[in-house]
C-alpha positions in Angstrom: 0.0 0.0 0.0 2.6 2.1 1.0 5.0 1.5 -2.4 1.6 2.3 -4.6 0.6 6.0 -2.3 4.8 6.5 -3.4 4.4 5.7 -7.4 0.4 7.5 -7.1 1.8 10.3 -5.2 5.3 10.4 -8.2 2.7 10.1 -11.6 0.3 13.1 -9.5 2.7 15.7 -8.2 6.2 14.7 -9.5 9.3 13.4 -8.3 10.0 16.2 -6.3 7.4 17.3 -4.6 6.4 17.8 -1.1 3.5 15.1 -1.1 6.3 12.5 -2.9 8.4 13.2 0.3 5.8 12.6 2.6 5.2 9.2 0.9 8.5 8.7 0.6 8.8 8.7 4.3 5.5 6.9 4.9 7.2 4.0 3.1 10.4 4.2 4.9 8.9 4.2 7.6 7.3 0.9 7.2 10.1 -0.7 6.5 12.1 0.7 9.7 8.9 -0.5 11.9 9.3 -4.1 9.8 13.1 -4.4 10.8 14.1 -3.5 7.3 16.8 -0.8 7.7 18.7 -1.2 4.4 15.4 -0.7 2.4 14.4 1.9 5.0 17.4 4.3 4.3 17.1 5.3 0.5 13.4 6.3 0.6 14.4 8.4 4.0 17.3 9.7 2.4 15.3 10.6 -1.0 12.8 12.4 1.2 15.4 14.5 3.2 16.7 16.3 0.0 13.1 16.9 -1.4 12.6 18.8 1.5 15.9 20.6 2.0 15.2 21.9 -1.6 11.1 22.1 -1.5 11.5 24.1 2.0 14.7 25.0 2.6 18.0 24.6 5.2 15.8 26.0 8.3 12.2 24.8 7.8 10.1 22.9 10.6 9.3 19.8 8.4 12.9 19.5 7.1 13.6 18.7 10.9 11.1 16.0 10.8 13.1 14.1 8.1 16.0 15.1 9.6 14.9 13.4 12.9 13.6 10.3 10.8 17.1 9.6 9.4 19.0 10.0 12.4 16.6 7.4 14.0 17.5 4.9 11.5 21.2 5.6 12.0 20.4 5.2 15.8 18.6 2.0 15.5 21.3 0.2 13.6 23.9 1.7 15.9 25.6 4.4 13.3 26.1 6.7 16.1 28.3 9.1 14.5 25.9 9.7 11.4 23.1 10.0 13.8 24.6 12.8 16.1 24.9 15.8 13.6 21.4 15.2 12.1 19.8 15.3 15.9 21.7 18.1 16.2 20.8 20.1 12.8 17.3 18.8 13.5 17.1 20.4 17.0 18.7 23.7 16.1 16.4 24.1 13.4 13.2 24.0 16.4 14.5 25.5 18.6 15.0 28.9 16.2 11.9 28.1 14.1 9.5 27.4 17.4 11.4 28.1 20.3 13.4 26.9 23.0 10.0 26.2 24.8 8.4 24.5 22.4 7.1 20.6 22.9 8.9 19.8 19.2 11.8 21.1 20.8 11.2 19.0 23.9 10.9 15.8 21.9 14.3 16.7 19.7 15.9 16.7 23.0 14.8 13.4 24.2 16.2 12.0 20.6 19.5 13.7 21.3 19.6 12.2 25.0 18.6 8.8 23.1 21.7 8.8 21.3 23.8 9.3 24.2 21.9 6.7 26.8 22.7 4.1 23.7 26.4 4.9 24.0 26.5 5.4 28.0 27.5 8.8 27.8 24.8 9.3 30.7 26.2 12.9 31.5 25.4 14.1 28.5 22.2 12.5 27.9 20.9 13.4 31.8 20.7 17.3 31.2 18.9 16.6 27.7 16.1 14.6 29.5 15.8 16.6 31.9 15.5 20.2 30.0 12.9 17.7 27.9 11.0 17.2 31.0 11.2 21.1 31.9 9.7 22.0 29.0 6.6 19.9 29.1 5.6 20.5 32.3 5.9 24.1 31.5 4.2 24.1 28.0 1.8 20.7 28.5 1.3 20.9 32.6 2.5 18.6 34.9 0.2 16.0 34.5 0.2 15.0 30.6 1.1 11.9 29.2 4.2 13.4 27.5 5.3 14.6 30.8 5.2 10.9 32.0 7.3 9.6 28.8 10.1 12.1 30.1 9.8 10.9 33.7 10.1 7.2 32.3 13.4 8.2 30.0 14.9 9.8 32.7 14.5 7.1 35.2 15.9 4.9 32.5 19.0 6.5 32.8 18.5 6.4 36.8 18.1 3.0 36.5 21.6 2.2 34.8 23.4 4.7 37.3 22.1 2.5 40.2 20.3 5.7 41.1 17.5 3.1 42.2 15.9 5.8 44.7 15.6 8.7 42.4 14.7 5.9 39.7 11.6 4.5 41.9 9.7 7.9 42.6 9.7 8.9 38.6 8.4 5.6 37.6 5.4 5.9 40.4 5.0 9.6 39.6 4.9 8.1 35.6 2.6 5.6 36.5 0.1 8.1 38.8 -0.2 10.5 35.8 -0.9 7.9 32.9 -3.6 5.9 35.3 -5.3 9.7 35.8 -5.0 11.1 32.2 -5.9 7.8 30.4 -7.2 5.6 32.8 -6.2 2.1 34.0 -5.7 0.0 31.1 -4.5 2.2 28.7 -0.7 0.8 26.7 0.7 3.4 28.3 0.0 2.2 31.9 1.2 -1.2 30.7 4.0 0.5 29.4 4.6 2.6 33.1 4.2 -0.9 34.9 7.1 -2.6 33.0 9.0 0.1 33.7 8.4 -0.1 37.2 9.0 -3.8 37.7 12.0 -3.6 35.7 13.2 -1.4 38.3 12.6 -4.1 40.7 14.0 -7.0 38.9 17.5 -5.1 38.7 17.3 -4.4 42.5 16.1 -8.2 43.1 13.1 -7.7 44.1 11.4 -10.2 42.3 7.9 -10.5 44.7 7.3 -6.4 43.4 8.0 -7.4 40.0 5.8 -9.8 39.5 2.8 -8.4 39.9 3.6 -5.6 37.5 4.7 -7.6 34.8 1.1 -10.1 35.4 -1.0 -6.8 35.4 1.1 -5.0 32.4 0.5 -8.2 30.3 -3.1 -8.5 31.0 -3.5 -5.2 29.9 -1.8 -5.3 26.8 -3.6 -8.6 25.8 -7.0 -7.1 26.8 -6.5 -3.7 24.8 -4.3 -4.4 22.0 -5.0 -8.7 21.6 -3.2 -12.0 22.3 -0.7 -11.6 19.2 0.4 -7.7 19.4 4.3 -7.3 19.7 3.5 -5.4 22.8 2.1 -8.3 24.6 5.5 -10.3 23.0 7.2 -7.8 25.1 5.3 -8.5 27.9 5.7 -12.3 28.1 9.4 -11.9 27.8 10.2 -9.9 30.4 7.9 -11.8 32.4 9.6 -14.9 31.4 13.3 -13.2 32.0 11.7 -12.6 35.8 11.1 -16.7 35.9 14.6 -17.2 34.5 16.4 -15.1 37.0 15.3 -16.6 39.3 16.1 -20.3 38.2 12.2 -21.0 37.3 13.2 -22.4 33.9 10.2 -24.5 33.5 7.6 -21.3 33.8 10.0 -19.3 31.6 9.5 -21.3 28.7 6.6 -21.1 27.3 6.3 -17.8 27.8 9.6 -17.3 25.7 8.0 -20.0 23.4 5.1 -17.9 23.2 6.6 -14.4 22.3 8.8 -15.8 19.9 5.7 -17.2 17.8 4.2 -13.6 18.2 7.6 -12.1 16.7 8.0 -14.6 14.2 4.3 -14.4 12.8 3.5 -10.5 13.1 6.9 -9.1 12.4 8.1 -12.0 9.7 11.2 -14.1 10.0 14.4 -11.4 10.1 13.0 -9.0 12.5 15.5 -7.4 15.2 13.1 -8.1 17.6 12.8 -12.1 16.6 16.5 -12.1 17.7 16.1 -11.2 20.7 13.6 -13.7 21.4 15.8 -16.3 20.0 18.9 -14.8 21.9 16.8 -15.4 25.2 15.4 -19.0 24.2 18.8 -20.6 23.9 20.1 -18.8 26.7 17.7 -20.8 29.0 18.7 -23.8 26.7 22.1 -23.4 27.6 21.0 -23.1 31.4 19.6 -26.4 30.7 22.3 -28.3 28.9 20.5 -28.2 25.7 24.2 -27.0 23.7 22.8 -28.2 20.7 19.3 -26.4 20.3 20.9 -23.3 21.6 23.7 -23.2 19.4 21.1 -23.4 16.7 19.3 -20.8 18.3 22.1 -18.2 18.8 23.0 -18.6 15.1 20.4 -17.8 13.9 20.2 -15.2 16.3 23.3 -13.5 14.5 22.2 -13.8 11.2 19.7 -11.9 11.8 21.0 -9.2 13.2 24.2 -8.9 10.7 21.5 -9.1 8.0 19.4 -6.3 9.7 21.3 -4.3 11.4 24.6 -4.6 9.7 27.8 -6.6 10.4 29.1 -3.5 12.9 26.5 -3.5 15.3 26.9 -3.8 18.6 23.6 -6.3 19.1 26.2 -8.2 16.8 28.8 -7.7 19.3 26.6 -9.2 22.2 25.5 -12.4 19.4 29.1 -12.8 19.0 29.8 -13.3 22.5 26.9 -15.5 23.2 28.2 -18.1 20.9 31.7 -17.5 21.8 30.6 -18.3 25.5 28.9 -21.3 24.3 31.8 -23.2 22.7 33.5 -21.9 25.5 31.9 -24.2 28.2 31.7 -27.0 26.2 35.5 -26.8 26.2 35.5 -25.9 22.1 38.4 -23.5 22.3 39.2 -23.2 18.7 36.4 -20.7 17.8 35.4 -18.9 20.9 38.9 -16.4 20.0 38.1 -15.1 16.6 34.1 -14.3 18.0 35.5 -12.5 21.1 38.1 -10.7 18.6 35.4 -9.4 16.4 33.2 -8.6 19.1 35.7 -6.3 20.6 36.4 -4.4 17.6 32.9 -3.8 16.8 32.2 -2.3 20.5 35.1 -0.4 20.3 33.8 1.1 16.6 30.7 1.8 17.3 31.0 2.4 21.4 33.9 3.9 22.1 36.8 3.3 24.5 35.3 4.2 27.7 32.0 2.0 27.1 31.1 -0.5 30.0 30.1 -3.0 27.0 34.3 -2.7 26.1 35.2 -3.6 29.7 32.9 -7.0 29.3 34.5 -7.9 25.6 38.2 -7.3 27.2 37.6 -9.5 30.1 35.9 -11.9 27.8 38.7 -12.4 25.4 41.6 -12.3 28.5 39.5 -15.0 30.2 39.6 -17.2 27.4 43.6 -16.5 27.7 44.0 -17.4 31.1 41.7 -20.5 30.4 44.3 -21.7 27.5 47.2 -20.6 29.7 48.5 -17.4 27.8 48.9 -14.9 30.5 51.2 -13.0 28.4 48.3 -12.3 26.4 45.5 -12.3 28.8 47.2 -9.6 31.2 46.6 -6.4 29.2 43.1 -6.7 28.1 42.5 -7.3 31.9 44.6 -3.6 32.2 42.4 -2.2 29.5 39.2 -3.4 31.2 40.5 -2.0 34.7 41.3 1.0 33.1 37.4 1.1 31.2 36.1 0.6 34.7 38.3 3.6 36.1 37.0 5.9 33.8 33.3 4.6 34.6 33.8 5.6 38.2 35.7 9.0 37.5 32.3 9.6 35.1 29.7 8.6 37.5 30.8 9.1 40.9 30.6 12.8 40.8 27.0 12.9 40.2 26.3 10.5 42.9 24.9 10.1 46.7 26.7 8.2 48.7 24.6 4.8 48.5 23.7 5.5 45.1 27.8 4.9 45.0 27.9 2.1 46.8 25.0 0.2 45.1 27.0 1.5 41.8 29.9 -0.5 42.9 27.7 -3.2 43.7 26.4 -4.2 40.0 30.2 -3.6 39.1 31.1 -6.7 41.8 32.2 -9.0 39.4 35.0 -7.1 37.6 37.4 -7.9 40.6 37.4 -11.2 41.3 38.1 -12.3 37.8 41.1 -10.3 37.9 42.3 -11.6 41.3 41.8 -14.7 40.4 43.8 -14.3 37.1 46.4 -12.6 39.5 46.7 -15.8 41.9 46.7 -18.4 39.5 49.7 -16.9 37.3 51.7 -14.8 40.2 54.4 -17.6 40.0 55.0 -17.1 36.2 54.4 -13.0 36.5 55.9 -11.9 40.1 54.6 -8.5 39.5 51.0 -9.7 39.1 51.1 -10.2 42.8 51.3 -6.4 43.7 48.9 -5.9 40.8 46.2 -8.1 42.8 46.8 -6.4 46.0 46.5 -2.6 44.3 43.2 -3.7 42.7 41.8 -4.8 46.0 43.3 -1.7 48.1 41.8 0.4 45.1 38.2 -1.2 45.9 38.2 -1.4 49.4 39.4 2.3 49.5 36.1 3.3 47.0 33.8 1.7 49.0 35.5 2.8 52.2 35.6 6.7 51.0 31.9 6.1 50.3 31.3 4.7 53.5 33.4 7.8 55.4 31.6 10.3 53.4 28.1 8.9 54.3 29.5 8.4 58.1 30.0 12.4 58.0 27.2 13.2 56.2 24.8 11.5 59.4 27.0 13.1 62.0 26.6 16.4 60.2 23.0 16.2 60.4 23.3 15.8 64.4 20.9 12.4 64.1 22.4 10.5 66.7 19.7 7.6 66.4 21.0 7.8 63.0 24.8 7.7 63.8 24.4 5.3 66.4 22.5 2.8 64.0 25.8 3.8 61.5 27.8 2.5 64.2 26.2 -0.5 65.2 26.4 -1.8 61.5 30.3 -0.6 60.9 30.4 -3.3 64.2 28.9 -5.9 62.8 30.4 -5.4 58.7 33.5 -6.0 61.4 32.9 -8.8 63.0 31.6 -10.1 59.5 34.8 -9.0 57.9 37.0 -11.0 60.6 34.7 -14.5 60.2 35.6 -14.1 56.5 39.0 -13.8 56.8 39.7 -16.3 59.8 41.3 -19.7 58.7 39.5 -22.6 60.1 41.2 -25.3 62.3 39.5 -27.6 59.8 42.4 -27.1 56.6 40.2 -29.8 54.0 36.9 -28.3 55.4 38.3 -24.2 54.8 39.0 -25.5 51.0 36.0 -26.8 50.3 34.5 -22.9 51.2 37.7 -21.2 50.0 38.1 -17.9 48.3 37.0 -19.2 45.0 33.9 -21.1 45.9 33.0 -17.6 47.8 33.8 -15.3 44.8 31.3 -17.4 42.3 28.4 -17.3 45.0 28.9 -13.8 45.9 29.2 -13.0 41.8 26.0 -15.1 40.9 22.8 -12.9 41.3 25.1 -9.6 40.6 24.5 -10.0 36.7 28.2 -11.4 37.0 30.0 -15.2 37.1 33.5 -16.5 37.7 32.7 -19.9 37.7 33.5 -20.5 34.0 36.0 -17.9 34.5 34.2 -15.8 32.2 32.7 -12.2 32.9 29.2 -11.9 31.1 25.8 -9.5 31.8 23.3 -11.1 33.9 19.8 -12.1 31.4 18.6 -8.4 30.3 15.0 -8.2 30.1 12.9 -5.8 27.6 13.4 -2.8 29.0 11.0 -0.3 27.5 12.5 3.1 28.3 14.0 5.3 27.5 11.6 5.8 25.1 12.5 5.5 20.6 13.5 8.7 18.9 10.2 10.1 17.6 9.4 10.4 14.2 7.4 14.0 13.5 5.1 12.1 10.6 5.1 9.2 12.3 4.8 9.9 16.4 5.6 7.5 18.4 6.2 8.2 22.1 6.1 5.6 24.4 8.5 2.4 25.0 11.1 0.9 23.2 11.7 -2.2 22.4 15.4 -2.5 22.2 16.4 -5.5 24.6 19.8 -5.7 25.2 21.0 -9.2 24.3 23.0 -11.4 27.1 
């Protein structure tokens, strides 16, 4: 329908008129929606100079194809193109409309998009928030709109650890959706996900339920059994099941949204990836090498056919099958995935990306594994170093436990790295002062944190407060010294030894050592922040884009 409104609207008005553009974009649009981003860039592109020459360089609508462009780039990870046409696209609102204007408000949260896809947070957090400003100003405090910008910039809350600030957004989200379009609208689905999402990553999986069961009843109520919304739904609430080692619930629900995906968005759909990433994860979890192997291929053909060969979804397909091989001791391939992974992170991410840290641990893992310490010891300096600049860029814009639970989801970084550091200290001497800098250099974040929230209740002259500080500082003590104490019992003090302690403490943190290999925990369908938005094509709300394990 779309291809015969183009060739109708070319035979009526000409190849170069306005009403040619605007079908032009109609059509590329449907193939972005369809997962089709090669087809989806010509007609987008052809539309862009149809306007730039109909309009001219500072018109209104040329920022809509602007924005539609740089949304495609965004999708398939082309950062770099994407940037500069956000960019042109806003600065031609904000002089055309305004500074105040919602268009301008919605450029903004495109902008801050970008840079939440490429963890460059403190860029992307001022963005969101003048986005928010602006509709509460020019929409009121209770619109819809104003609720999409209280989800994005939780979003971004959310991967801070900022789990506090995170919480009241989502609620206040949630309150002003369930007023303004009642209870079983999408977009109170949408504001529930969120919200249990939020409790998933902190672990609390008894809030989370319930969100995801009353989110999903929604969307199959309102937009029907088969909508990729309810997909969505029935994967997230399946990643709940699987986090928490229910693998036999999980399944069919994974089952079920992949059929969804497969029959209402066609066989090479990003979004059918995804669902097939997840499906052989929990294969894997089961033993099932074979059918997940399968799975994760497929899985990356898909996406290098979609998305391109550079992407970082790619990146994260790569180092699912890697992993794979990996445990069932098939060394041979595992190397040349983890290589290309890496390069295509460092590409399209950049160098200070917490995605780089996990390739580079990956690939010196596999090292150590085979031996090569040679070779395995700087890409754990270069993932030590990534993880440096993560704290130097976050802690600044931190509370005090916001720090400390920041630390927290980074957990499993260190103990890979000690235990790399033990096992080849005989071979590397210096390795041995390496391991005991890296633990100094955590202890002494967590401990400045610690201090700095220790003077922060004295200040306040609580002394309820400072004498419940106290009381715990005793007991992390006494807690500390059982840790550390050596048993009379040598055989028994093995058997619950350093390493046995480091993969229990690392399971449940989105982290393992146990296969000595450093991986994300399961990511669910996270459905904020929300997509760039398209001027012809509006689309606020949740996006889809779930991060691959």
């Amino acid at each position: 329908m779309a291809q015969e409104a183009l060739r109708v609207a070319e035979a009526t008005f000409g190849p170069e008129h306005r009403n040619t553009a605007i079908a032009l974009s109609n059509l590329a649009r449907l193939y972005h929606v369809q997962g089709h981003y090669a087809e989806a860039e010509p007609p987008y592109r052809r539309a862009l100079a149809i306007d730039e020459k109909a309009l001219g360089p500072e018109h209104p609508d040329l920022a809509n194809s602007l924005n539609n462009l740089a949304t495609l780039y965004n999708d398939q990870g082309k950062y770099v193109e994407g940037e500069p046409l956000y960019r042109r696209s806003l600065a031609i609102l904000e002089k055309a409309l305004g500074p105040d204007h919602p268009e301008v408000a919605s450029s903004l949260n495109n902008l801050a998009a970008l840079y939440y896809a490429q963890a460059k947070y403190v860029e992307a957090e001022p963005l969101y928030r003048r986005s928010l400003a602006i509709r509460e100003k020019a929409l009121g405090p209770e619109h819809p709109d104003v609720a999409q910008s209280l989800n994005n910039l939780a979003a971004l809350y959310e991967v801070q650890a900022k789990f506090v600030e995170a919480e009241l957004l989502l609620r206040r989200a949630l309150a002003i959706d369930e007023k303004a379009l009642g209870p079983e609208h999408p977009n109170v689905a949408l504001d529930l996900n969120n919200l249990a999402s939020q409790y998933k990553v902190q672990g609390d999986y008894a809030e989370a339920e319930p969100l995801y069961l009353r989110s999903l009843a929604i969307r199959e109520k309102v937009l029907g059994a088969e909508h990729p919304a309810v997909a969505t739904s029935l994967n997230n609430l399946a990643a709940l099941y699987y986090t928490q080692g229910k693998y036999v619930e999980a399944e069919p629900l994974y089952l079920r949204s992949l059929a969804i995906r497969e029959k209402v968005l066609g066989a090479e759909h990003p979004d059918l990836a995804t669902s097939l990433n997840n499906l052989a994860l929990l294969h894997k979890q089961q033993g099932k090498y074979a059918e997940a192997e399968s799975l994760y291929r497929r899985a990356l053909a898909i996406r290098e056919k979609a998305l391109g060969p550079e992407h970082p979804d790619v990146a994260e397909s790569l180092n699912n099958l890697a992993l794979l091989h990996k445990q069932q001791g098939k060394y041979a391939e595992p190397e040349s995935l983890y290589r290309r992974a890496l390069a295509i992170d460092e590409k399209a991410l950049g160098a200070d990306h917490p995605s780089l840290a996990t390739d580079l641990n990956n690939l010196a893992a596999l090292y150590s594994a085979e031996g090569r310490y040679a070779q395995a010891e700087p890409l754990f300096d270069r993932g030590l170093q990534n993880l440096a600049r993560q704290f130097e860029q976050q802690f600044a814009y931190m509370s005090e436990k916001e720090r400390l639970g920041f630390l927290d989801t980074l957990f499993g970084n260190f103990p890979l790295y000690l235990s790399f550091c033990h096992t080849y200290r005989q071979q590397s001497p210096a390795l041995a002062g390496k391991m005991y800098d890296t633990l100094l250099w955590e202890k002494g974040l967590v401990a400045s944190s610690v201090a700095a929230l220790r003077a922060k209740v004295a200040a306040s002259g609580d002394k309820e407060a400072l004498a419940l500080l106290e009381r715990l500082a005793a007991r992390m003590t006494q807690i500390a010294a059982l840790y550390h104490a050596r048993p009379t019992d040598i055989d028994r003090w093995r058997t619950w030894g350093i390493e046995p302690r480091l993969a229990r403490d690392c399971s449940g943190r989105g982290w393992t050592t146990a296969d000595g290999e450093v991986r994300p925990a399961h990511r669910l369908q996270h459905e904020g922040p929300a997509p760039p938005e398209a001027a012809v094509f509006r689309k606020d709300g949740g996006a889809d884009g779930e991060p691959a394990v």
